[in-house]
C-alpha positions in Angstrom: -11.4 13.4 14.1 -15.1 13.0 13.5 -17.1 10.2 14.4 -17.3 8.1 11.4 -13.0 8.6 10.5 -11.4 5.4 9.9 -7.8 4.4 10.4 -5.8 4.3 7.3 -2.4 2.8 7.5 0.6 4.2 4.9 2.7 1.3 4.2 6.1 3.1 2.9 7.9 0.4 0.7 10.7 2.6 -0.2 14.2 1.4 -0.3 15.4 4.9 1.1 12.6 4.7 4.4 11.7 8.6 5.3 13.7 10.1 2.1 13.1 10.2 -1.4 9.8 10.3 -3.9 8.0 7.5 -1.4 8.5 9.4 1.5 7.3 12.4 -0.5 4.5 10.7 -1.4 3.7 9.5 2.3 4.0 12.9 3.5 1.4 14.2 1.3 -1.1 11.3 2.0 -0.9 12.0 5.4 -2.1 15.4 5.4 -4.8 14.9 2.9 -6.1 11.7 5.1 -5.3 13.8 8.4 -6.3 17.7 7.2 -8.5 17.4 4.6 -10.5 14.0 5.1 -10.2 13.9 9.0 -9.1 10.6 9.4 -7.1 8.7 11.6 -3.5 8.0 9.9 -0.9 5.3 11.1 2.3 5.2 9.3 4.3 1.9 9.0 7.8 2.6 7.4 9.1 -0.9 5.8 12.8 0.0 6.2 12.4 0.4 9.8 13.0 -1.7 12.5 9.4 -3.1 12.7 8.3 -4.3 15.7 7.2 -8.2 16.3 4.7 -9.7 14.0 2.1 -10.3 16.8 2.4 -6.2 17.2 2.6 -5.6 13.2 -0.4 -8.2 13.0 -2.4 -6.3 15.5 -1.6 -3.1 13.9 -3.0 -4.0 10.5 -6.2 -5.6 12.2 -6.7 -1.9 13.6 -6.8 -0.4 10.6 -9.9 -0.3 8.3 -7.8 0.5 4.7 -4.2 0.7 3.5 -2.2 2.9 0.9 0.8 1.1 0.1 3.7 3.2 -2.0 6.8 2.0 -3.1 9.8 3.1 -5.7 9.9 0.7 -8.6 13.5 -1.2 -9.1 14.1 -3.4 -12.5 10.3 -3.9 -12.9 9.4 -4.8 -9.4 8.5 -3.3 -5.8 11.5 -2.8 -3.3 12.8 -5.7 -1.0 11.5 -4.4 2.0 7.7 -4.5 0.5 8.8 -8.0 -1.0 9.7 -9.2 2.9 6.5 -7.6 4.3 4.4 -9.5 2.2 6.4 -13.1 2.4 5.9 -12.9 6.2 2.3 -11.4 6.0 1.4 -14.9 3.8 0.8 -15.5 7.5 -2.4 -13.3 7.8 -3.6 -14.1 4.4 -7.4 -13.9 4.9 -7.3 -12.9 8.4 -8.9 -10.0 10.1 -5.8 -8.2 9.3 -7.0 -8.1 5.5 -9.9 -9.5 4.7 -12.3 -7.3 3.1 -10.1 -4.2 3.8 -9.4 -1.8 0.9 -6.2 -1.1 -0.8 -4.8 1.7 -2.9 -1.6 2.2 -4.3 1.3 5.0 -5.0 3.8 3.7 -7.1 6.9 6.4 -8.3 9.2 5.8 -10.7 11.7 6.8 -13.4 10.1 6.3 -16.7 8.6 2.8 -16.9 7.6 -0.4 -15.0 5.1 1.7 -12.4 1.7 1.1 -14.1 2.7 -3.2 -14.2 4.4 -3.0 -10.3 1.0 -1.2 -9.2 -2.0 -3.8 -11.2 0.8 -6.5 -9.4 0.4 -5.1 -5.7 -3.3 -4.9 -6.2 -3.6 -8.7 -7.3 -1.0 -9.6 -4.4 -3.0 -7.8 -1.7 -6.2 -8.9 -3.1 -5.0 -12.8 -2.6 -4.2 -11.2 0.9 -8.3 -10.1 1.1 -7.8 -6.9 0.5 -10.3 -5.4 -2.3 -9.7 -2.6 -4.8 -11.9 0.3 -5.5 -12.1 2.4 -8.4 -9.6 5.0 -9.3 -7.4 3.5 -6.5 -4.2 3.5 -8.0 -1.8 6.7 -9.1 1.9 5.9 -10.5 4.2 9.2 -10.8 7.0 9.2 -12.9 10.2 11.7 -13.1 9.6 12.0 -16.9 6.1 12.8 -16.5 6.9 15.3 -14.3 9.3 16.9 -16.8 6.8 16.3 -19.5 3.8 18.4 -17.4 6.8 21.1 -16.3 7.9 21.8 -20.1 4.5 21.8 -21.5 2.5 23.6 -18.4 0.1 26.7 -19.3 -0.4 25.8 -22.7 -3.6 26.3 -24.0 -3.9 22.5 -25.5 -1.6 21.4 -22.8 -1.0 17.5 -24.3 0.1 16.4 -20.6 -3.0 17.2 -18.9 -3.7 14.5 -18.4 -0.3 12.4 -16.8 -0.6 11.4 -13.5 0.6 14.2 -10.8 0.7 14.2 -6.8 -2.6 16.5 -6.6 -4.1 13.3 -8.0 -3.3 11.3 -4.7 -6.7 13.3 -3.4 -8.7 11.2 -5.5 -7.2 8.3 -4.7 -7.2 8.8 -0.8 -11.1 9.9 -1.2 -11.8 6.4 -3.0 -9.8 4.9 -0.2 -11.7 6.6 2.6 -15.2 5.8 0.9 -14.3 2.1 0.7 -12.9 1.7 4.5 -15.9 3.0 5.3 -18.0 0.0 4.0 -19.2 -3.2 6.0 -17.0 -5.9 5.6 -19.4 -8.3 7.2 -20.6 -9.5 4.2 -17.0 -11.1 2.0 -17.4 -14.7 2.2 -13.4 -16.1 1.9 -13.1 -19.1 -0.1 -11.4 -22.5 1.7 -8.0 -22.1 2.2 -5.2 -23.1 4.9 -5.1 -20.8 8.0 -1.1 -20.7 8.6 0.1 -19.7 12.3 0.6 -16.2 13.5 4.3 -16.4 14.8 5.2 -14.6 17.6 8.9 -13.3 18.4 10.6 -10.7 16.6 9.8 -9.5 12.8 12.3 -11.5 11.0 13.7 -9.0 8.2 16.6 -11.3 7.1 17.9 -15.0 6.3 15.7 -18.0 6.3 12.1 -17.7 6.5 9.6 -20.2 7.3 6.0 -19.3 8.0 5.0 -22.9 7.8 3.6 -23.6 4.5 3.7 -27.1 3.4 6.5 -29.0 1.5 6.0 -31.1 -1.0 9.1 -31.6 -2.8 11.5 -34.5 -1.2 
């Protein structure tokens, strides 16, 4: 690694963990981050048993940027990403986010990818996390089929659809952005919720603490 690498963490949001397109995905982005833009990768699989929030909190304040990648199911990201970011409403604005970049891999079959991925950026941008350009890359199975049937054609209409060779630019943008200060993001007033500690709670009742307000 050389001296200015940063640590990116892979958040894998896949319903189907280390298989299928995510993982595919993963996979790819962690060679370009490790080979090709020598930097330091940490991988945090959402299906996983994770371990407690102090040690999933610590991990994401080590890290200077994140790529998260899910699947897309009936218009939205998986459950897994939906239950790491209910229970990370904890570190909303906390060194584990704020000011960090964010990019985004979202896969899917023919539609909903493009609305899931401008949805993550907004959710992880309340977090204070911050987008940079050309951040975000959604892959599709019909695109792929499109690009396939239409490939070496000398006006080739799909030239232009998203592909996996364009996670480069992406992870480039990502790299360029963890790289910046973050001294300078001012966070607007808002109330700090407490860090739990014990386990990662990945099922039934959830309560970080927010206020009630309903009788």
């Amino acid at each position: 690694m050389t001296a200015t690498s940063k640590r990116i963490l892979i958040i894998n949001g896949s319903l189907r963990g280390d298989t299928g397109n995510s993982a595919a995905i993963a996979s790819t982005a962690y060679n370009i981050l490790k080979h090709d833009l020598q930097q330091q990768v940490l991988r945090l699989t959402l299906t996983d048993q994770l371990p407690s929030v102090r040690e999933v909190y610590d991990l994401l304040v080590s890290c200077d940027g994140f790529l998260v990648i899910t699947g897309v199911y009936w218009n939205n990201w998986s459950s897994p990403l939906q239950r790491f970011i209910e229970v990370s409403t904890a570190f909303e604005n906390t060194p584990a986010f704020f000011g960090k970049p964010v990019a985004c891999a979202v896969s899917m079959d023919s539609v909903g990818g493009i609305e899931v991925a401008a949805r993550l950026q907004a959710v992880f941008g309340g977090l204070g996390c911050w987008t940079p350009p050309c951040s975000t890359v959604v892959l599709s199975r019909t695109g792929q089929e499109a690009m396939a049937a239409t490939a070496g054609n000398a006006d080739d209409p799909n030239e232009d659809v998203w592909r996996l060779s364009d996670l480069n630019i992406v992870l480039q943008n990502l790299t360029t952005a963890a790289a910046l200060s973050r001294s300078n993001w001012v966070a607007w007033p808002h109330k700090e919720l407490n860090i739990p500690d014990g386990p990662w709670p990945a099922m039934n009742a959830l309560d970080m603490g927010s206020p009630r307000f309903l009788p």
